[in-house]
Backbone as CSV, one residue per row, in Angstrom:
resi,resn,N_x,N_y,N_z,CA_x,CA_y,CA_z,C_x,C_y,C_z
1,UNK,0.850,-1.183,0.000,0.000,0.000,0.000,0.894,1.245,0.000
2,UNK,0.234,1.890,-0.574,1.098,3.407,-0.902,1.356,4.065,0.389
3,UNK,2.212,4.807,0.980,2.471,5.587,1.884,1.555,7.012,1.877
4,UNK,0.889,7.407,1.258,-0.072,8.319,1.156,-1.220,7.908,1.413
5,UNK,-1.717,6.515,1.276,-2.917,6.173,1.720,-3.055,5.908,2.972
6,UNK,-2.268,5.966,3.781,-2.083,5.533,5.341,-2.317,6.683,5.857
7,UNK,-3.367,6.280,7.047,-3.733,7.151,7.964,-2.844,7.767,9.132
8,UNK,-2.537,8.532,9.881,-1.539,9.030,10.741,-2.992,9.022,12.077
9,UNK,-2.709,8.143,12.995,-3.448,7.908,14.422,-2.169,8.235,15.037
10,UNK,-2.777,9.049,16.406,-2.495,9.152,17.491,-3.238,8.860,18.369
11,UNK,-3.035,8.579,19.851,-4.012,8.155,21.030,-3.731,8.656,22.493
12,UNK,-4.808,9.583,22.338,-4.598,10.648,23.802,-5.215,9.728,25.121
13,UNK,-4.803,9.524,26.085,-4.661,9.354,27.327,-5.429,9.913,28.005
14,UNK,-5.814,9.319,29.589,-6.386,10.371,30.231,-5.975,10.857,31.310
15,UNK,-4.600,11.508,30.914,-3.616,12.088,32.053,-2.771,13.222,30.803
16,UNK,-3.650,12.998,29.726,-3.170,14.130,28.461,-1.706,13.285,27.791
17,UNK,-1.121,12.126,28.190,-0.269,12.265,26.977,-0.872,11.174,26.065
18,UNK,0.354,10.696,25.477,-0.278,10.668,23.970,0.328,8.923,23.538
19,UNK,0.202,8.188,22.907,0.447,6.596,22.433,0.897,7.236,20.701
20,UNK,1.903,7.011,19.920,1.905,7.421,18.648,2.458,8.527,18.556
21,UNK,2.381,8.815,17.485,1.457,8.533,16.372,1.559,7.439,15.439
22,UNK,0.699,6.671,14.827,1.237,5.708,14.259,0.517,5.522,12.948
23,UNK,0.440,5.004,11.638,0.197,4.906,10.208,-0.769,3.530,10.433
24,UNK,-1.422,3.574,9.640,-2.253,2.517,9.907,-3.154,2.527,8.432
25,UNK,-3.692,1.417,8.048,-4.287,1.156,6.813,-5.703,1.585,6.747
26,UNK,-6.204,2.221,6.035,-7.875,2.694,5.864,-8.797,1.299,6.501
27,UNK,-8.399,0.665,6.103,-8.966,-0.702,6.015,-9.326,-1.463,7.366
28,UNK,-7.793,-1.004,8.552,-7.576,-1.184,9.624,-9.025,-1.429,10.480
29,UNK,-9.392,-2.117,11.462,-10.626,-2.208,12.294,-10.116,-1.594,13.419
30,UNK,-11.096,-0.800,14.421,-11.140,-0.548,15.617,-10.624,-0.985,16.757
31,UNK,-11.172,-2.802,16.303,-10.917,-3.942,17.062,-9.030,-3.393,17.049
32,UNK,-8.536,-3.945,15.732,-7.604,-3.734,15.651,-6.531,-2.902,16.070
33,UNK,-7.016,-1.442,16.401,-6.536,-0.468,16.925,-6.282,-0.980,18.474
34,UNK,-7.243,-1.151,19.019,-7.386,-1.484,20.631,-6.378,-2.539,20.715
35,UNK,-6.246,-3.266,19.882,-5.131,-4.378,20.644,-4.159,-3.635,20.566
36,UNK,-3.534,-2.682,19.567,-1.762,-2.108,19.592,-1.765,-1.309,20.356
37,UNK,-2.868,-0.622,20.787,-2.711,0.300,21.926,-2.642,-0.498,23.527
38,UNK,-3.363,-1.418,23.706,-3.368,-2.311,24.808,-1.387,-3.009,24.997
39,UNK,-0.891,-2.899,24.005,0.266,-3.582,23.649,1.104,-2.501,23.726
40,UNK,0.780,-1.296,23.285,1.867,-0.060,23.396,2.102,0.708,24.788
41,UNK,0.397,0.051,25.709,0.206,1.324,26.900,1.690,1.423,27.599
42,UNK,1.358,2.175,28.343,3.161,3.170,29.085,2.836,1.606,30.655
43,UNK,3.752,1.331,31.147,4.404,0.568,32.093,3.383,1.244,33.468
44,UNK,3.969,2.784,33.167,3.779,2.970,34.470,2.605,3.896,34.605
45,UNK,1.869,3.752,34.473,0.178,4.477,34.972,-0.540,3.735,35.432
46,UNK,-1.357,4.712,36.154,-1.728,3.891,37.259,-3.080,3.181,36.730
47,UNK,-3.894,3.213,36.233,-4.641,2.689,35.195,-4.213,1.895,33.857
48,UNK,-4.384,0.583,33.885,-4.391,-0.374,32.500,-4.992,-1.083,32.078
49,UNK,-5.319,-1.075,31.004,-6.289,-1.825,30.681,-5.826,-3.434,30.462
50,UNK,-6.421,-4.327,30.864,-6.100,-6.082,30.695,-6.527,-6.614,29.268
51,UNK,-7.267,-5.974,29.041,-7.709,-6.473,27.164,-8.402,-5.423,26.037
52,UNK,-8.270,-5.355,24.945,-8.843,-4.629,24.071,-10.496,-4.217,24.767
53,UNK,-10.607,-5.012,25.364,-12.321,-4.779,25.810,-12.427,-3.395,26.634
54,UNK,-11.437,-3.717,27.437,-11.760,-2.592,28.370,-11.206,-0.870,27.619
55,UNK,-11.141,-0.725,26.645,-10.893,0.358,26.171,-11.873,1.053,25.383
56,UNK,-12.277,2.133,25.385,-13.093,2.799,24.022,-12.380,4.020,23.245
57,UNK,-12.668,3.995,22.054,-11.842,4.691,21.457,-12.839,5.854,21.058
58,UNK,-12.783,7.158,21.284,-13.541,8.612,21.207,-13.082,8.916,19.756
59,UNK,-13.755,9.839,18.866,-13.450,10.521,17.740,-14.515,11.063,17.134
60,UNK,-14.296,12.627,17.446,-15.042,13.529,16.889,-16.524,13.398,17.872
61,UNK,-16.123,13.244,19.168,-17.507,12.936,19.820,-18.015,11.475,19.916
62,UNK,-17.592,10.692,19.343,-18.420,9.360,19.162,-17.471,8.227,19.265
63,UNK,-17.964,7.360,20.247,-17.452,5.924,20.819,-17.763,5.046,19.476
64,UNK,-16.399,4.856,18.677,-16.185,4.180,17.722,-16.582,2.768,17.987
65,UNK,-16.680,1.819,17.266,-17.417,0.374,17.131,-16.204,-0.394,17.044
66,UNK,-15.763,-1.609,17.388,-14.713,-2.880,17.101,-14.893,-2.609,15.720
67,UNK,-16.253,-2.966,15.023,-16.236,-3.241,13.386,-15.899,-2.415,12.497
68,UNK,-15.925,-1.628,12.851,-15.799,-0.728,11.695,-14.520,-0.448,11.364
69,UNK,-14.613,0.171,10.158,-12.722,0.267,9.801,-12.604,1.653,10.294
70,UNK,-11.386,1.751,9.824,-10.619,3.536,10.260,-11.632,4.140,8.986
71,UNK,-11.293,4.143,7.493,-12.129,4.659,7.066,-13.533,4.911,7.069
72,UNK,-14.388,4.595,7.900,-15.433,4.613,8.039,-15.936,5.624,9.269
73,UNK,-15.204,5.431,9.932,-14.541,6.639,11.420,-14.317,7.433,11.507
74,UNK,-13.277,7.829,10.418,-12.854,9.220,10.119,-13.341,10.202,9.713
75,UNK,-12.993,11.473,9.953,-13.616,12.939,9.493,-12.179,13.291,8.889
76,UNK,-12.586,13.819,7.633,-11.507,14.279,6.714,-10.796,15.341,7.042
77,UNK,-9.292,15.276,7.654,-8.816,16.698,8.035,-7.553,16.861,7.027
78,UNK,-7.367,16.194,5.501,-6.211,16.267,5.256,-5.099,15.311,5.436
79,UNK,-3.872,16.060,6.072,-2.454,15.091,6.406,-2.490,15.402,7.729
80,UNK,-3.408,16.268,8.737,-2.980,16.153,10.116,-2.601,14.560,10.462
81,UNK,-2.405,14.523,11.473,-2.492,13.164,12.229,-3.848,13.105,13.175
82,UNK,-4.529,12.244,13.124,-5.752,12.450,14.045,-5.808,11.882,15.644
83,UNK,-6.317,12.833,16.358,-6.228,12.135,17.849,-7.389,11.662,17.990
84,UNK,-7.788,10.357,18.687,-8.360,9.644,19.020,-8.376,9.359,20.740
85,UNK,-9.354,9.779,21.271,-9.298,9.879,23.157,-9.157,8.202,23.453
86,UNK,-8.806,7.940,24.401,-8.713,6.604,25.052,-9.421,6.435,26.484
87,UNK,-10.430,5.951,26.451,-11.244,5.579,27.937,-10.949,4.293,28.364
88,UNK,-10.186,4.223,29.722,-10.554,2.945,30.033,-11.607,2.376,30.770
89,UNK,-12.454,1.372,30.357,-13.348,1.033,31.641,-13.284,-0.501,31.580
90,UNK,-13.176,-1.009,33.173,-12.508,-2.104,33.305,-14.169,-3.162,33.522
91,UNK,-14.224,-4.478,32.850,-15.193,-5.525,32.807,-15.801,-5.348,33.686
92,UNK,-17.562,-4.709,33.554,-18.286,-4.864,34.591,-18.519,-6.077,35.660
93,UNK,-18.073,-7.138,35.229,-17.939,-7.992,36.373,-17.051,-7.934,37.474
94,UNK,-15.693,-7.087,37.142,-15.350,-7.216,38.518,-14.956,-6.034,38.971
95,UNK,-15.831,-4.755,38.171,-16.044,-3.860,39.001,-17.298,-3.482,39.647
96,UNK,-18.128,-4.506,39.700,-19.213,-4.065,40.930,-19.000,-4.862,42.158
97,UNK,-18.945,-3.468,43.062,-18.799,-4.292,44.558,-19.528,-5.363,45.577
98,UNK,-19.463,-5.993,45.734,-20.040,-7.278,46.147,-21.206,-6.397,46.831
99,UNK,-22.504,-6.741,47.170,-23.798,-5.849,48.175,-22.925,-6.836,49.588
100,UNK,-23.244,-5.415,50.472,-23.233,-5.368,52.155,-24.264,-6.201,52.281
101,UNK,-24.158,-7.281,53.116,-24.987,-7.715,53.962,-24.782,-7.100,55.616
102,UNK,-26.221,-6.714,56.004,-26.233,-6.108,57.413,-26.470,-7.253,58.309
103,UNK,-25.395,-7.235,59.384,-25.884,-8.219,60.420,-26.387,-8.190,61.140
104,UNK,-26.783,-6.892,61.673,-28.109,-6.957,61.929,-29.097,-6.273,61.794
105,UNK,-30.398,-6.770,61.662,-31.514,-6.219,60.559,-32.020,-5.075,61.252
106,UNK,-32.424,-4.213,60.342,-32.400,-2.621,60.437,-34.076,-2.886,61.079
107,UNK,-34.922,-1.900,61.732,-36.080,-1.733,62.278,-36.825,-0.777,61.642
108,UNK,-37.152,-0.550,61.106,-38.538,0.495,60.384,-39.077,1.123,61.614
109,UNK,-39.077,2.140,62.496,-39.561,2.758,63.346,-40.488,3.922,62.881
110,UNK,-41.201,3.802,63.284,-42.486,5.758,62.465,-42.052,6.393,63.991
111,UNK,-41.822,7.119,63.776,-41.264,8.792,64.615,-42.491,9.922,64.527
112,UNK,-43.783,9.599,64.584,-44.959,10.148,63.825,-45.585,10.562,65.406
113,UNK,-45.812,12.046,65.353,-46.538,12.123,66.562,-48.441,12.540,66.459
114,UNK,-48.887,11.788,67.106,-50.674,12.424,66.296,-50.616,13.642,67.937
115,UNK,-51.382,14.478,67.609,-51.414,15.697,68.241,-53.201,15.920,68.619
């Protein structure tokens, strides 16, 4: 593929820096994106994501799809390089906290005075 047809991605963080920029094929999937970024993240932040899942990729306002390609994603700016936000959110299964059980059971009292 021609070097002009390649897209220029970058991937902003949410501590502002940045993954990239990196060239990537029109053709490229979303899916696809999320794994090199899952593979590129920085060592040391305190947030990481464990699999392509837990990431969403932002652009131009809108939480891009696994399926879709880059071309389909994109808003035409030219030769900039485009930034793309990075959210992590980690598998709702093991981020909801287990429910409190109370040991001992609460009393419904009425505090109601008739006059």
């Amino acid at each position: 593929m021609p070097e002009e047809d390649l897209v220029e991605l970058k991937f902003r963080l949410y501590d502002g820096s940045d993954i990239g920029p990196f060239r990537y094929s029109p053709a490229s999937t979303v899916a696809m994106l999320k794994e090199r970024i899952v593979a590129e993240w920085p060592k040391d932040k305190k947030i990481v994501p464990k699999a392509a899942n837990d990431i969403k990729l932002i652009n131009a306002g809108k939480i891009l799809e696994n399926n879709k390609t880059i071309s389909q994603c994109r808003t035409p700016f030219g030769d900039l390089p485009i930034t793309m936000h990075v959210v992590v959110q980690p598998s709702l299964a093991k981020a909801r906290p287990e429910k409190k059980v109370d040991e001992v059971p609460r009393k419904h009292i009425c505090s109601c005075t008739i006059l």
